[in-house]
VOVEXMAR-387172 format. One line per 2 residues: their letters; for each residue x, y, z of C-alpha. Coordinates in nm, 3 decimals, always signed. Example, Ala and Ser with C-alpha at 12.3 -4.5 7.8 and 13.67 -1.06 7.14 Angstrom:
<nodes>
as> +1.230:-0.450:+0.780; +1.367:-0.106:+0.714
</nodes>
This chain:
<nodes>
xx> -2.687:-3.271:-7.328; -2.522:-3.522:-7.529
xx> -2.291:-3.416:-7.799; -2.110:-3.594:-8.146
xx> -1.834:-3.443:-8.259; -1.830:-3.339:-8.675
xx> -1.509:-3.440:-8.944; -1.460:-3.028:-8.891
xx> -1.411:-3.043:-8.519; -1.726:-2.857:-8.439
xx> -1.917:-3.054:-8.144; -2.320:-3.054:-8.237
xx> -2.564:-3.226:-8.052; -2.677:-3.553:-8.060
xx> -3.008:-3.671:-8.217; -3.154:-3.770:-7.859
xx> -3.134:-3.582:-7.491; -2.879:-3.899:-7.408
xx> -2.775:-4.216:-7.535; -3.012:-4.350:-7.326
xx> -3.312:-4.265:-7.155; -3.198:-4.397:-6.748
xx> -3.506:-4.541:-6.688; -3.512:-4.876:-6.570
xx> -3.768:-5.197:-6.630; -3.881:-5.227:-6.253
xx> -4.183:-5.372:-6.326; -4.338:-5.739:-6.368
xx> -4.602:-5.789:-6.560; -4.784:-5.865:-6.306
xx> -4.750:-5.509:-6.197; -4.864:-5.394:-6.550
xx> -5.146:-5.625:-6.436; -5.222:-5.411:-6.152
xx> -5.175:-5.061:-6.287; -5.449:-5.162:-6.537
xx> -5.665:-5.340:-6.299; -5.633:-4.976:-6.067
xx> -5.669:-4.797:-6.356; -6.056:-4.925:-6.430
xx> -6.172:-4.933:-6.051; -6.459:-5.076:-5.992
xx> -6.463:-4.901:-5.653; -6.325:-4.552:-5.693
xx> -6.475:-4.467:-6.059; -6.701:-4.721:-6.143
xx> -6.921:-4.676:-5.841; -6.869:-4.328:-5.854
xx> -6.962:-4.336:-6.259; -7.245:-4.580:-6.247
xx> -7.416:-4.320:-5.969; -7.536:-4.122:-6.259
xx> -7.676:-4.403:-6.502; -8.047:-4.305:-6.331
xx> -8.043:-4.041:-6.607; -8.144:-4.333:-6.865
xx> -8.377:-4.532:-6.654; -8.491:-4.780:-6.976
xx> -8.098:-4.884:-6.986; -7.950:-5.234:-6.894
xx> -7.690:-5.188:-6.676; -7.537:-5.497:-6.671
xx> -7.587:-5.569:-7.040; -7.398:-5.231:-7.106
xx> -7.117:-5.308:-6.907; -7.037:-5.617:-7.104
xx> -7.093:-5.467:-7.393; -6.871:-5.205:-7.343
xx> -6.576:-5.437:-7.172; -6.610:-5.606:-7.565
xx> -6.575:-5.287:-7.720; -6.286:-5.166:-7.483
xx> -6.122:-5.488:-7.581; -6.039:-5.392:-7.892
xx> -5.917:-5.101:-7.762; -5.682:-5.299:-7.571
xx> -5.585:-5.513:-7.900; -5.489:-5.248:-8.025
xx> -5.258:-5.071:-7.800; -5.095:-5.418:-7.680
xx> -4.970:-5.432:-8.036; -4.827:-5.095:-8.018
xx> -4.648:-5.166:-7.690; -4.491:-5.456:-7.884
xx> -4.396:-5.281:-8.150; -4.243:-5.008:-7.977
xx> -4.208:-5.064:-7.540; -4.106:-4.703:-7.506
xx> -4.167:-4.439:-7.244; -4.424:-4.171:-7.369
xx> -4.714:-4.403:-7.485; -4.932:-4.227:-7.740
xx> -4.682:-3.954:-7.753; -4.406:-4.228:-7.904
xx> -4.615:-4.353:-8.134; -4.844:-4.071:-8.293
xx> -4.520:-3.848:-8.307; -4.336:-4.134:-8.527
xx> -4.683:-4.243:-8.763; -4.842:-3.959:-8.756
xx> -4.578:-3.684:-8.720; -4.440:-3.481:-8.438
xx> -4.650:-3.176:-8.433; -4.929:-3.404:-8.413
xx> -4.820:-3.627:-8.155; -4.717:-3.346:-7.961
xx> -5.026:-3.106:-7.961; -5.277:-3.452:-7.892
xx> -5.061:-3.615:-7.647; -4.928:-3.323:-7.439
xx> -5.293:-3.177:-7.400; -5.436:-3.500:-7.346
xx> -5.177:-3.617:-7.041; -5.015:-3.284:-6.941
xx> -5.267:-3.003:-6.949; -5.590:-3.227:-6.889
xx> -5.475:-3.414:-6.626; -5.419:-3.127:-6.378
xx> -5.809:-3.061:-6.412; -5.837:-3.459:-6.273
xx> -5.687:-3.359:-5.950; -5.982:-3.192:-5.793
xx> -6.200:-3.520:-5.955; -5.982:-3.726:-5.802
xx> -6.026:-3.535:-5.411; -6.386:-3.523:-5.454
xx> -6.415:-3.906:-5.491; -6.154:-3.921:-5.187
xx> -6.403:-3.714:-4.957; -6.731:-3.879:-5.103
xx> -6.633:-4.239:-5.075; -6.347:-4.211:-4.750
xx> -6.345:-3.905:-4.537; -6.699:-3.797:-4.540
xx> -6.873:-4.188:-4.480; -6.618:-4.216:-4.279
xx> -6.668:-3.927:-4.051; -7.032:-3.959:-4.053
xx> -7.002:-4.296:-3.929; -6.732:-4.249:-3.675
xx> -6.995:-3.930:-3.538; -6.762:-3.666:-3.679
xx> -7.026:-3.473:-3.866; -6.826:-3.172:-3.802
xx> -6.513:-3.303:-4.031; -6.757:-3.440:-4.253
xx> -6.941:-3.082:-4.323; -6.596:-2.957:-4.322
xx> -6.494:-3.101:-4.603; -6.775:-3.003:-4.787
xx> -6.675:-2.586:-4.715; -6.432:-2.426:-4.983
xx> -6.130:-2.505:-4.763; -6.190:-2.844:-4.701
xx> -6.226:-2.912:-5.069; -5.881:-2.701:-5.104
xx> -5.723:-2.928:-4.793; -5.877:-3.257:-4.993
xx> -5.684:-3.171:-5.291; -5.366:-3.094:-5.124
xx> -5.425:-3.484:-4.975; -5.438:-3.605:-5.303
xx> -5.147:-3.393:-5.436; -4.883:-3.508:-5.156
xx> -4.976:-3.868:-5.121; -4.927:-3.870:-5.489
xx> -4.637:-3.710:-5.496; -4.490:-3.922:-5.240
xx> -4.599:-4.270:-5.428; -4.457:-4.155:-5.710
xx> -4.097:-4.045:-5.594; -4.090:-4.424:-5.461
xx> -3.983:-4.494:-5.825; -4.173:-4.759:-5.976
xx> -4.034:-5.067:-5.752; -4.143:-4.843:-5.417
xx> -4.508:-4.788:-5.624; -4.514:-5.142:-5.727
xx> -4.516:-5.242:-5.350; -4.802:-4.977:-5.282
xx> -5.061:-5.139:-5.559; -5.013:-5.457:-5.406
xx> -5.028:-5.379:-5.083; -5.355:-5.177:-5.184
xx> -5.477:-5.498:-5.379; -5.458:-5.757:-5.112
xx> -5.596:-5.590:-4.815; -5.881:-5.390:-5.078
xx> -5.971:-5.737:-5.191; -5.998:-5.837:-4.885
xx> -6.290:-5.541:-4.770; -6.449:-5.622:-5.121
xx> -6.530:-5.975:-5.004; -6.631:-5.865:-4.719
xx> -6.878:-5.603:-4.840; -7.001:-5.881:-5.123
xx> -7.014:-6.119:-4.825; -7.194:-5.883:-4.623
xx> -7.447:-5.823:-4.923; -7.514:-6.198:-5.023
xx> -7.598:-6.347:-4.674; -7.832:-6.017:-4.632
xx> -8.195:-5.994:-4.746; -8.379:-5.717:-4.884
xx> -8.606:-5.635:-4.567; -8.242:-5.672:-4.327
xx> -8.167:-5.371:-4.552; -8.472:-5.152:-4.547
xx> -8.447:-5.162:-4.153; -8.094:-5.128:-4.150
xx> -8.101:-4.800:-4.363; -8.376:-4.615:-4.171
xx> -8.174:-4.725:-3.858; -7.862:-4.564:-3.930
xx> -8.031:-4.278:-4.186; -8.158:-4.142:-3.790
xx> -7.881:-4.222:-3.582; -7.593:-4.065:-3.807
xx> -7.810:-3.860:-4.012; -8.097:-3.734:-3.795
xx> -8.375:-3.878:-4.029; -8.681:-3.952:-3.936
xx> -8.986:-4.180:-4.022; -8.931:-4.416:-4.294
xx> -8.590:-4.282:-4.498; -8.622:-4.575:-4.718
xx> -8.908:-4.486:-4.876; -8.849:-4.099:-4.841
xx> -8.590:-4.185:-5.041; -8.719:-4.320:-5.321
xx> -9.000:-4.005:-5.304; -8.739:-3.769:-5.330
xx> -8.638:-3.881:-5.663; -8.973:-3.969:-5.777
xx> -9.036:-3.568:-5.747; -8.822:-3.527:-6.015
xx> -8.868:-3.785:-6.227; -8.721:-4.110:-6.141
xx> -8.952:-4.389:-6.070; -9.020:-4.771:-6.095
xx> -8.723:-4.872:-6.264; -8.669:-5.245:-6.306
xx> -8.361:-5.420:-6.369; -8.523:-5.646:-6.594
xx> -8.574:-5.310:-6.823; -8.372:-5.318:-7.209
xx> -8.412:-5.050:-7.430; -8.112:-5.102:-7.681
xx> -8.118:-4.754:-7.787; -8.115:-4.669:-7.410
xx> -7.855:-4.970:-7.311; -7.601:-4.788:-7.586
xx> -7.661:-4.427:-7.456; -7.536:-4.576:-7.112
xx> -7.162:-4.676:-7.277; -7.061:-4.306:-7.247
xx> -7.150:-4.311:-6.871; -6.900:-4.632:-6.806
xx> -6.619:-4.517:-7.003; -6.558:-4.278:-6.726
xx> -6.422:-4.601:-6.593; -6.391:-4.838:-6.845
xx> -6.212:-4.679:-7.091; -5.875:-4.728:-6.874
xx> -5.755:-5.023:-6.906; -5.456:-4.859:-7.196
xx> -5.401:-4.609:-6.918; -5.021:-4.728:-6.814
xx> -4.954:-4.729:-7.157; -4.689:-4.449:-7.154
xx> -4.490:-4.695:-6.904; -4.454:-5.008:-7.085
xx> -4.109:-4.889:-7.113; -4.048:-4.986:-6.746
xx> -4.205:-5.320:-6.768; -3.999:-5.638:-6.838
xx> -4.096:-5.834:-7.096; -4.299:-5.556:-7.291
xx> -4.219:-5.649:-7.610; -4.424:-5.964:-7.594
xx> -4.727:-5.956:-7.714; -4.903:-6.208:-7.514
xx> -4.751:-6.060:-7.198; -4.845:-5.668:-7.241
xx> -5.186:-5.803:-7.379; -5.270:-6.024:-7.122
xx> -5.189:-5.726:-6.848; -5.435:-5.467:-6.983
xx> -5.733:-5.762:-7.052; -5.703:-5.910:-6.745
xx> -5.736:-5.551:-6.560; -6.068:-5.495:-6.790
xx> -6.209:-5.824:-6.785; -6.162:-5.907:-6.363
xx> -6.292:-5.519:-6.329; -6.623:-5.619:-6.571
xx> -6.625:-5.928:-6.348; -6.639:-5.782:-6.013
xx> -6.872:-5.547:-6.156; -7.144:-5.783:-6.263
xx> -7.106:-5.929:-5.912; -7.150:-5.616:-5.780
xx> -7.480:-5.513:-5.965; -7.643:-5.877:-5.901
xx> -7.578:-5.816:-5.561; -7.702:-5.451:-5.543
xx> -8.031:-5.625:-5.705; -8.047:-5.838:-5.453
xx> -8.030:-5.654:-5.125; -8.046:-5.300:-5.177
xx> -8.303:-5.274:-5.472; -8.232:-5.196:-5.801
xx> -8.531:-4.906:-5.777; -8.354:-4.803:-5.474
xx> -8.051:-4.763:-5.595; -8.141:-4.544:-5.855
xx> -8.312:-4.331:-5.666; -8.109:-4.247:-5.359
xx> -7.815:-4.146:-5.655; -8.108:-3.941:-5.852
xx> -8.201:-3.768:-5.499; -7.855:-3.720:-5.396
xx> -7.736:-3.555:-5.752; -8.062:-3.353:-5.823
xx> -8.062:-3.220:-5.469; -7.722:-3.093:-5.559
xx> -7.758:-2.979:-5.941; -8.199:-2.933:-5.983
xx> -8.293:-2.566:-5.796; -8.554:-2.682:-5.614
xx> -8.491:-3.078:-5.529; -8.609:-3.186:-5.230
xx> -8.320:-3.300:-4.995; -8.319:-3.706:-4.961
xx> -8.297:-3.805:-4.553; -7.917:-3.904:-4.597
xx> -7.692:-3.619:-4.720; -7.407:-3.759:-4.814
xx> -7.375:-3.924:-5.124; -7.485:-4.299:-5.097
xx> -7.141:-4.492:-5.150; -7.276:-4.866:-5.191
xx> -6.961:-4.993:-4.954; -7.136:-4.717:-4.669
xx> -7.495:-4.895:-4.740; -7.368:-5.249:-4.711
xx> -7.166:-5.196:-4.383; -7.496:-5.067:-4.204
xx> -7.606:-5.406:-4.236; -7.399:-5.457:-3.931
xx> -7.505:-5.307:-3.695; -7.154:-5.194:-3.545
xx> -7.000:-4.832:-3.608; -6.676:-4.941:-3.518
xx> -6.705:-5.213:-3.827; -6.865:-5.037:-4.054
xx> -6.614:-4.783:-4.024; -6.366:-5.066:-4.101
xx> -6.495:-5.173:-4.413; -6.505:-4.797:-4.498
xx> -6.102:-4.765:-4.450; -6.020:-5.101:-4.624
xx> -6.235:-5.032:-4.920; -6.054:-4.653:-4.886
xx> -5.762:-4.867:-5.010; -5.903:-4.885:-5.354
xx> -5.804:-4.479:-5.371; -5.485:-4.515:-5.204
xx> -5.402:-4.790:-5.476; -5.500:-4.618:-5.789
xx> -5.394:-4.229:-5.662; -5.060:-4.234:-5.872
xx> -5.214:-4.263:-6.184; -5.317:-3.941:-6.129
xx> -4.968:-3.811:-6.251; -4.759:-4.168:-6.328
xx> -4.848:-4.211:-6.671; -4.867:-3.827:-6.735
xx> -4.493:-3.750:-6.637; -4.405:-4.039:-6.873
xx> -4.529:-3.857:-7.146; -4.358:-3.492:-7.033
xx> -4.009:-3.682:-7.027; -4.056:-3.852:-7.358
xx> -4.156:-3.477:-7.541; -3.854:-3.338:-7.338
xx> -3.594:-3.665:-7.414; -3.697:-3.573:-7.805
xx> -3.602:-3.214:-7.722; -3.883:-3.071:-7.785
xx> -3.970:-2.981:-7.407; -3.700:-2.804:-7.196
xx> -3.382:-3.074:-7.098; -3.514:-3.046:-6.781
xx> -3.814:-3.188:-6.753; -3.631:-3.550:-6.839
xx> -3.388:-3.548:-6.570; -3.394:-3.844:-6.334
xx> -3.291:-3.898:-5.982; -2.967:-4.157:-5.986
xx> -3.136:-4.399:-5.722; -3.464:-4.401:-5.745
xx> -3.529:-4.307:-6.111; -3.809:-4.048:-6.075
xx> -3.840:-3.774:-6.341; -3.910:-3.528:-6.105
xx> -3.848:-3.244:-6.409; -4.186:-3.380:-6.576
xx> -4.346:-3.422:-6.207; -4.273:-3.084:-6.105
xx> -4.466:-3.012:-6.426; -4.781:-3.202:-6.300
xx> -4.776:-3.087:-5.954; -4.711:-2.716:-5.937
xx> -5.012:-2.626:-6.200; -5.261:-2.879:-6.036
xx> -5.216:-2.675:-5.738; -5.342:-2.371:-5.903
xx> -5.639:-2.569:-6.089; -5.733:-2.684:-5.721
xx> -5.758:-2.351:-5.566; -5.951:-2.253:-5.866
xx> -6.195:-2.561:-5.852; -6.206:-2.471:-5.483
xx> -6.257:-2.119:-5.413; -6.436:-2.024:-5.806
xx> -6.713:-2.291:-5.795; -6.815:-2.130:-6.082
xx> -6.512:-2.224:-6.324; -6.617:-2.619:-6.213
xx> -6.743:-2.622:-6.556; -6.483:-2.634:-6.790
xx> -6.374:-2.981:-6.630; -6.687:-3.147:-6.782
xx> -6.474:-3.248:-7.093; -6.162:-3.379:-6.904
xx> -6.236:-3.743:-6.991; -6.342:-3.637:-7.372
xx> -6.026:-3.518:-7.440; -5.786:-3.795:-7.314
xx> -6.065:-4.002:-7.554; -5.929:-3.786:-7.806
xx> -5.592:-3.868:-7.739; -5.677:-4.254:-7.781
xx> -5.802:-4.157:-8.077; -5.553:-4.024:-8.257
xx> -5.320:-4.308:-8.110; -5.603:-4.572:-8.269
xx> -5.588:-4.384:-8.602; -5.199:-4.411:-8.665
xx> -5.220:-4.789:-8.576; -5.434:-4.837:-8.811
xx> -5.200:-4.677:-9.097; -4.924:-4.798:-8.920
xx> -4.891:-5.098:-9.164; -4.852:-4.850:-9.468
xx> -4.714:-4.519:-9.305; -4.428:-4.703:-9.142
xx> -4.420:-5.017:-9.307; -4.017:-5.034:-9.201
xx> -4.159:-5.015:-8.848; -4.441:-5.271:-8.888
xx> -4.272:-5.534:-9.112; -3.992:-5.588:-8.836
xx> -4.190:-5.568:-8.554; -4.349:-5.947:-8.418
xx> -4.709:-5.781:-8.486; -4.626:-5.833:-8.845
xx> -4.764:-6.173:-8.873; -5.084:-6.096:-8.724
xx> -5.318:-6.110:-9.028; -5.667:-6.178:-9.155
xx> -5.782:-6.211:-9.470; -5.464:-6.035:-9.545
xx> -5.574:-5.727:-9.347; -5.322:-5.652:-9.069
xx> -5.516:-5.678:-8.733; -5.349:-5.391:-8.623
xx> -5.551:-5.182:-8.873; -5.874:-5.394:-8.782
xx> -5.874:-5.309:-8.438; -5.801:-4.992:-8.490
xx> -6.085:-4.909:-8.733; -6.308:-5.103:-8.473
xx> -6.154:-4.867:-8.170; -6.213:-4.564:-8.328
xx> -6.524:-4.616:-8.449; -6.617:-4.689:-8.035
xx> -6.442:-4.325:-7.977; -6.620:-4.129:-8.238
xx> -6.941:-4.254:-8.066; -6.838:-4.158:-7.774
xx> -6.738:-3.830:-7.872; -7.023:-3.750:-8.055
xx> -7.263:-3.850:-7.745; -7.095:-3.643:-7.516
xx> -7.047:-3.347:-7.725; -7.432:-3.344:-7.891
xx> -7.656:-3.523:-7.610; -7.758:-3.356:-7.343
xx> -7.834:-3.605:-7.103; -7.448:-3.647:-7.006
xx> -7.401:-3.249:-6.917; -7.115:-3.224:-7.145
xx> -7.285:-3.090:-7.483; -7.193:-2.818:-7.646
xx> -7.565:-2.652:-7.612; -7.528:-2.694:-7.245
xx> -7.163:-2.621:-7.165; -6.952:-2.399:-7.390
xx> -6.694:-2.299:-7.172; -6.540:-2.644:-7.130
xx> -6.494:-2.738:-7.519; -6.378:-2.368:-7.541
xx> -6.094:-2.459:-7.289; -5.951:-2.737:-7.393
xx> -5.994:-2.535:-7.755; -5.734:-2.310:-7.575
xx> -5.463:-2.563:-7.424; -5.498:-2.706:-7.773
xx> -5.373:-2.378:-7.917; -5.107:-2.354:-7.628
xx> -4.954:-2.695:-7.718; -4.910:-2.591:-8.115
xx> -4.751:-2.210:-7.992; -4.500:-2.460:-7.757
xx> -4.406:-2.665:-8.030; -4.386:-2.410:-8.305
xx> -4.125:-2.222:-8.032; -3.979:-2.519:-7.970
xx> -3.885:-2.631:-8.351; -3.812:-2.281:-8.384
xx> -3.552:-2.269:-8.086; -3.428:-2.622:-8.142
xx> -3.326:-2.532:-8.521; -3.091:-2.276:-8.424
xx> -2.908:-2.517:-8.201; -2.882:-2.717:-8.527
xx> -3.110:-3.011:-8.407; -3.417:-3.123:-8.642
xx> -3.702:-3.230:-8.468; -3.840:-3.360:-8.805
xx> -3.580:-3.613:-8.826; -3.602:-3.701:-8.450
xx> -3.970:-3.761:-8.512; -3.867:-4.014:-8.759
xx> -3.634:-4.238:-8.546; -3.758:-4.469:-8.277
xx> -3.715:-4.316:-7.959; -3.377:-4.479:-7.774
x> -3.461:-4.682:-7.471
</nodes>
């Protein structure tokens, strides 16, 4: 702990941890680029996310997912300004706790990227086994693995994959990370071409034969699966949807559905810190936008595509057969099993295990690339709480080479283990995860709100920060986009806690909101301690709240 010395002799502690934080900027912004880009995958969660969109049939898919990339953009606007104004580890954390006040930016922050984030960790094992080691398995004729994963074990082993690969990225500091994303990038690139390849030069009827070929011989179906398929979901509702369907009330209710990836693009906001060049605007802007706006791209591709070859009725139902047969007593089980991973469906149109299961493992890349922001941005925000003192010194200790907080990763890993073994061997307590994305949303929130007061709550902040001149009509933009942002979050808020048709209301699910209520409660008893504590050492969180964090 640092200490200043009084005109009395008495030593007192310092208004910071240290005179300066010992992280270093390791990345490019071209790396920021990438973090972004990983953070809204296409493959990994917007696959994954747009499996459910079935529940609104009269939706436009493709119309909602530009709609919602403009709507994220001011979301990204908004915290590119931020960044500029202050590049500082800790994200939302930094700035709520300076416009909005510490207690604040504390309780929202800390709940949003500490306590929430170990409930992602079983999320983020589930989408390893359904889109790598279970069409993987299947394909290679390891059924065995493949059911194995799917017992209370395997779900336990899956998580403890995802737990020590992440761990390990991460203690590469952010230089050894950087090289992982692009590593990840070129060669996953790579398989996506392929599968789009794959998917363009194929018709509709290659497809149809090619599914009920490979739904027998790695599945056991029999008779046509393609259209047993399709029955399957018609039993419980799902039929002849077009893609030439818009509803706009429906197309809207689907923008709750794709910010389970969309949303993301602000998600490496906490490390802007790291990244060179972060307090220019254009730079730190151009990162985040250009991870939405490629991801929205390769989407739309993507969907056309699906369209295309697969069948857009198709492709609803084998998701609404595969989901109700897990979640609807009394579904009828569709002919393939496994969930129906689009990269999986495209690869059986060559008619080769051994490259099918190729594409598999270089599309796998796409999980392997965005794993560590499972915990990256998250320990961020643990070291900046504990470099303002208001989390024990230890959590913001570094390592001298490699400049890994392992304090604040210790922090991330140790209680995810116990959430996995929960989510794991109490199937039952799955539940309370349904809000895990509502409540980082209401982290954003509250970051969105104190940008747009920024201008007036700290106007010594705003007026010498280069955002200053930004302007119209007189209106600081910062304030515009952030008025725009959070009106986008409030909607989304308000759909997933009062509509049923997402399985996250209130009506449906009590025990999740009731959760979080509770690790809301636990981060106002930590901070309440921790004024308490820190105020007998003689050290005013108040007044550290009110300086710009040191870098």
């Amino acid at each position: 702990m640092a200490t200043t010395t009084d005109t009395t002799g008495t030593s007192r502690p310092t208004l910071f941890l240290r005179n300066a934080t010992g992280l270093v900027k390791a990345w490019s912004t071209f790396d920021a680029f990438l973090y972004a880009f990983w953070s809204v995958n296409l493959v990994t969660l917007g696959l994954y996310g747009m499996s459910f969109v079935y529940a609104i049939p009269d939706g436009q898919l493709l119309g909602a997912v530009l709609l919602t990339g403009v709507l994220v953009t001011f979301l990204v606007l908004t915290y590119a300004q931020l960044v500029s104004v202050m590049p500082r580890a800790g994200g939302d954390y930094a700035w709520q706790s300076r416009i909005l006040g510490g207690a604040v930016g504390f309780v929202l922050a800390i709940t949003g990227w500490w306590f929430t984030l170990w409930l992602w960790t079983p999320i983020y094992a589930n989408i390893l086994v359904v889109q790598f080691f279970a069409p993987l398995a299947y394909t290679l004729g390891w059924s065995g693995l493949a059911t194995f994963f799917g017992s209370h074990t395997g779900i336990f082993v899956s998580c403890l994959i995802v737990l020590g690969f992440v761990s390990w990225v991460i203690t590469l500091g952010m230089e050894g990370y950087a090289r992982i994303q692009r590593f990840c990038f070129w060669l996953g690139m790579a398989g996506l071409l392929a599968m789009l390849g794959i998917l363009l030069f194929s018709s509709h009827e290659a497809f149809v034969s090619a599914f009920n070929r490979e739904a027998a011989s790695l599945f056991g179906a029999t008779g046509n699966a393609y259209q047993a398929t399709i029955d399957a979901a018609t039993k419980e509702g799902t039929t002849g949807v077009s893609f030439g369907t818009f509803g706009v009330t429906s197309t809207l209710l689907l923008l709750p559905f794709l910010a389970f990836y969309l949303l993301w693009p602000v998600w490496g906001a906490t490390l802007y810190g790291e990244v060179r060049g972060a307090k220019e605007y254009r730079k730190v802007f151009s990162a985040m936008f250009w991870g939405l706006w490629v991801t929205v791209a390769l989407v739309a591709v993507i969907i056309l595509l699906i369209v295309k070859t697969i069948g857009w009725d198709f492709y609803y139902a084998a998701n609404a057969a595969y989901w109700n047969s897990l979640f609807v007593a009394g579904s009828p089980a569709p002919p393939v099993s496994i969930w129906p991973y689009p990269v999986m469906l495209a690869g059986w149109l060559v008619n080769n295990h051994l490259l099918q299961a190729l594409l598999i493992a270089a599309m796998g890349l796409w999980f392997f690339g965005w794993a560590g922001t499972l915990f990256l941005s998250s320990t961020r925000v643990i070291f900046a709480a504990a470099f303002d003192r208001v989390l024990p010194e230890w959590a913001a200790n570094i390592s001298a080479k490699r400049r890994v907080p392992y304090g604040s990763l210790i922090l991330m890993i140790v209680p995810s283990l116990v959430v996995s073994a929960i989510w794991a061997y109490q199937p039952s307590f799955q539940g309370i995860f349904l809000w895990a994305t509502g409540v980082i949303a209401i982290t954003f929130l509250g970051t969105v709100v104190a940008a747009a007061i920024l201008p007036w709550r700290r106007k010594d902040i705003f007026e010498n920060s280069p955002i200053s001149r930004f302007r119209i009509a007189g209106i600081p933009v910062i304030t515009i986009t952030g008025v725009a942002s959070a009106i986008f979050l409030v909607f989304m808020l308000a759909e997933w806690s009062f509509n049923s048709v997402y399985g996250t209301s209130f009506s449906l699910n009590s025990a999740s909101p009731i959760y979080f209520g509770v690790t809301y409660l636990a981060a106002i008893v930590i901070y309440l301690v921790a004024r308490t504590v820190r105020k007998r050492q003689g050290i005013d969180l108040s007044r550290i709240h009110r300086e710009i964090p040191v870098e």
